[in-house]
N, C-alpha and C positions, 0 to 999 in steps of 0.2 A: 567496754563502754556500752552501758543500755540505752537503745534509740525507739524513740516513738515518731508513728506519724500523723501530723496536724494538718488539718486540710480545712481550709475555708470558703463556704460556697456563698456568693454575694450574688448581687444581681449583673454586676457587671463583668467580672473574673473570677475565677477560682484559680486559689493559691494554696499550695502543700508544700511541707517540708519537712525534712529530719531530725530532729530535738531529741537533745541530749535529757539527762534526769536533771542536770543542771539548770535546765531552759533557753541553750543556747541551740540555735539554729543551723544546723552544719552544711545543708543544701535545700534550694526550693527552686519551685517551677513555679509558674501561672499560665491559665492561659483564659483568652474571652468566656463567658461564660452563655451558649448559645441560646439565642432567642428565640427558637422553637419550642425550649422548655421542657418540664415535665421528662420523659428519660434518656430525651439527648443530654441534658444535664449532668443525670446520673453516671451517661456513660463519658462523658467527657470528665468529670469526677474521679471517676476508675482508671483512665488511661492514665492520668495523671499521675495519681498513684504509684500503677504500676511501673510507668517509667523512674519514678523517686526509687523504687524499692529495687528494680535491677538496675539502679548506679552503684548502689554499693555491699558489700560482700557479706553483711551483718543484715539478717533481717528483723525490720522490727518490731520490738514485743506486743504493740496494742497499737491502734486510730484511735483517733480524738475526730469527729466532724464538727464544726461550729457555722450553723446555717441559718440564713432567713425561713424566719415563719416558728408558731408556735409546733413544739418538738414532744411529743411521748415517749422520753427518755427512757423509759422501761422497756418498748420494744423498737426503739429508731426510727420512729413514723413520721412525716410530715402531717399535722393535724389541719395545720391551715396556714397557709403561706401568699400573700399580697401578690399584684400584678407585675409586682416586678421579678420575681422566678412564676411565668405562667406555668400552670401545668404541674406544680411541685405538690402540694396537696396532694396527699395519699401513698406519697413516693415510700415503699419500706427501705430506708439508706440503709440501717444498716444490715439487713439481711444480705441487701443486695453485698456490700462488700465483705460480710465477712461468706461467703458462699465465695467471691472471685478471690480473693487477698489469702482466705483461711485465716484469720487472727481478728482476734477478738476485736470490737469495737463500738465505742459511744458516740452516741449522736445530740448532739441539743443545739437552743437557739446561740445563735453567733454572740450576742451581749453577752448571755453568760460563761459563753465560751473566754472571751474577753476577760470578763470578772475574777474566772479562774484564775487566769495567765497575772492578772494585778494582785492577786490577794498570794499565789504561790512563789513569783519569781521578781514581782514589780514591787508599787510601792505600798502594798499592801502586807510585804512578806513578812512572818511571824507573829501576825495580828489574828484574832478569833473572829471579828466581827467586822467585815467589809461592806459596806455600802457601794456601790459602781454605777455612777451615768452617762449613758455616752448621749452626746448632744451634735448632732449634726441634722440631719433633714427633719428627722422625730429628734423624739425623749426615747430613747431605750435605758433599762436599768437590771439590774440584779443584786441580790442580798447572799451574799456567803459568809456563814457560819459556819466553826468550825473545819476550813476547807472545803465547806459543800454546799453548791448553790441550794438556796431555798428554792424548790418549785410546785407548793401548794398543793391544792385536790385536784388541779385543774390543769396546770404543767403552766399559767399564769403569774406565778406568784414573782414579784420584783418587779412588773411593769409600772413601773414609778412614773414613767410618761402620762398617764392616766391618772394621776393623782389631782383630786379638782383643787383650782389656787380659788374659784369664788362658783358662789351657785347660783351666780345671775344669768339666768335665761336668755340675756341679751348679750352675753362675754363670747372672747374671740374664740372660731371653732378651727379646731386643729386640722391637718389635711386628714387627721383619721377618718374624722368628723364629729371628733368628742367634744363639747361646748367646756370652755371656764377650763382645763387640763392645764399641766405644766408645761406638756407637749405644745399650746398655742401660746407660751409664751416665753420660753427659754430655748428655744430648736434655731435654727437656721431663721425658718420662714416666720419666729415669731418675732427675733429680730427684726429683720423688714419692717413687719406690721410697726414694732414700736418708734422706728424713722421714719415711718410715714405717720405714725399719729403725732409726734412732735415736729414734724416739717410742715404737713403739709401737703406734703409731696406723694405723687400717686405712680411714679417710676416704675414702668412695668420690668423694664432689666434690670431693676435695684437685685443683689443678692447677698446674702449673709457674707461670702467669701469678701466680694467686693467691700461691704461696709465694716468688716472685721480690720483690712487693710487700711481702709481711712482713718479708721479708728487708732491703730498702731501712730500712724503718722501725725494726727492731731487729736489725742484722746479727751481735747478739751472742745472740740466740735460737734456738730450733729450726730456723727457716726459714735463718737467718743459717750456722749451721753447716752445714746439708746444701747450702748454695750453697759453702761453703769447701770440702767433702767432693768435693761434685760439679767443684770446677776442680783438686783433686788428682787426680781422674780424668784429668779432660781434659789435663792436663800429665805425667801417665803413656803417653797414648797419644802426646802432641806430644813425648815425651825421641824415643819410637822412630823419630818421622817425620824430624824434624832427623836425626837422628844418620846417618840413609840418606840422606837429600836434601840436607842442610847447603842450604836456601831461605836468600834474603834476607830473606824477612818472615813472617810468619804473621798472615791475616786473618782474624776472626773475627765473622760476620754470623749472623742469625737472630734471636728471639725473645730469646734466651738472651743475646746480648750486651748487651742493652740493662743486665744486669746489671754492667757494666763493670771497674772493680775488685775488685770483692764477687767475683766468679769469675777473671777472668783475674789478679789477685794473687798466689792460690795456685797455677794452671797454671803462673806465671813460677819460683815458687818451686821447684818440683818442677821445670823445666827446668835452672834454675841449678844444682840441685844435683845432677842425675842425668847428665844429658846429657853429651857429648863436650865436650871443651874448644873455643871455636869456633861449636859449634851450642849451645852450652848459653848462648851471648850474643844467641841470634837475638831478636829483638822481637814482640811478640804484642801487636796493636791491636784495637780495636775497627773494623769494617766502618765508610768513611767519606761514605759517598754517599746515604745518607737515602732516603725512602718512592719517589723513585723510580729507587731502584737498579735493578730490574730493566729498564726500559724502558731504560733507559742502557747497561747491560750486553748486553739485546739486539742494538742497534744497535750495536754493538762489536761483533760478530759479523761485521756486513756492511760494515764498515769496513776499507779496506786496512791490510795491516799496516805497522806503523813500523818 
């Protein structure tokens, strides 16, 4: 049995594991991810690691890293990475571990680490053309083709969070602080914004998780509408992406999917009816690989391709 290891660096844990070629998971660890940052990270990363790789008697063939911040997959660099891993910017990941591990390995941003893991083992498998949005605090996304994420001139390319829904100067601005984005209206926090703009209401502890739940419960209420509001959003931005990419599938992971139909209903509906003939049949799922997509997806990374 050939084993890869998947290792995923968030802002708040980092979690690795042992993955089969099959994409099944044989052991994992986690542990806090410290907030000193920058190569306490790194080395908290490594330990981790290394304690996965002497559990068991088989070492494995390749890493896969899937991390916050944009990624120079060519040589394992953090190019730029937010306040939530301080200090990771400039980090070389994978030098560092292939120098401690000795075995080869890739590094890139967590999304499309993700993207991988849906388009190789989830519910994107045997498709050329994946589309992936994960939706929880941002718009994160990735485009893989043929097995391989697209990542531009720039190591950018799939940020679909960014995609402007209007170019009105006065539209909601995202926490990035991009004005009119998809990110300020299909994410977590742009939820919120759309129950306070139909209520009224200025609920400083309102949160997507909470309103997601209301919405379950009474999907014909307040909560229940600006979840309807919020996936005519997101199927405003999905007309434009199909209609340029004409994808096989469109996957949708994060926070926000767990909302299932209550959002992607109305995304489908706005695609049926706006989109191109063609792209306007594409399918839009829910993300299918469960709490440990990401370790999966990392090791898909390191995984030769099919």
């Amino acid at each position: 049995m050939t084993l890869f290891l998947g290792i995923d660096i968030g802002g708040t844990k980092i979690a690795a594991g042992l993955v089969t070629e099959a994409g099944e998971v044989l052991t994992s660890r986690r542990c806090p991810t410290p907030l000193t940052g920058g190569s306490d990270i790194l080395q908290a990363a490594l330990e981790l690691a290394r304690a996965l790789v002497a559990e068991t008697d088989q070492s494995p063939l390749a890493i896969g890293i899937g991390t916050g911040g944009q990624v120079d997959c060519d040589r394992g660099v953090i190019l730029h990475a937010s306040e939530i891993l301080p200090g990771w910017t400039g980090t070389p990941v994978q030098a560092a571990f292939e120098e401690v591990l000795r075995l080869p390995t890739s590094v890139d941003n967590d999304v499309n680490a993700l993207a991988i893991g849906e388009s190789r083992f989830g519910a994107g498998r045997g498709l050329a053309t994946v589309l992936y949005l994960a939706l929880g605090t941002g718009v994160g996304g990735a485009l893989v083709l043929g097995g391989r994420v697209h990542h531009g001139a720039h190591w950018t390319g799939g940020e679909i969070g960014s995609l402007l829904l209007t170019m009105d100067p006065a539209a909601r601005q995202a926490q990035s602080g991009e004005v009119g984005t998809l990110e300020a209206y299909a994410s977590g926090p742009g939820l919120v914004q759309t129950w306070r703009e139909m209520t009224g209401q200025s609920d400083a502890d309102m949160t997507g998780f909470t309103l997601a739940e209301e919405a379950r419960r009474d999907p014909e209420g307040a909560a229940g509408r600006a979840v309807t509001q919020t996936g005519e959003y997101l199927g405003l931005g999905l007309v434009t992406l199909v209609n340029i990419l004409d994808p096989d599938l469109i996957v949708i992971g994060g926070g926000l999917a767990s909302l299932g139909d209550l959002l992607l209903g109305p995304a489908r509906n706005v695609l049926r009816s706006r989109a191109l003939p063609g792209p306007a049949n594409c399918r839009i799922v829910p993300a299918a690989l469960g709490p440990e997509a990401s370790i999966i997806g990392a090791a898909g990374l390191g995984m030769p391709e099919k």
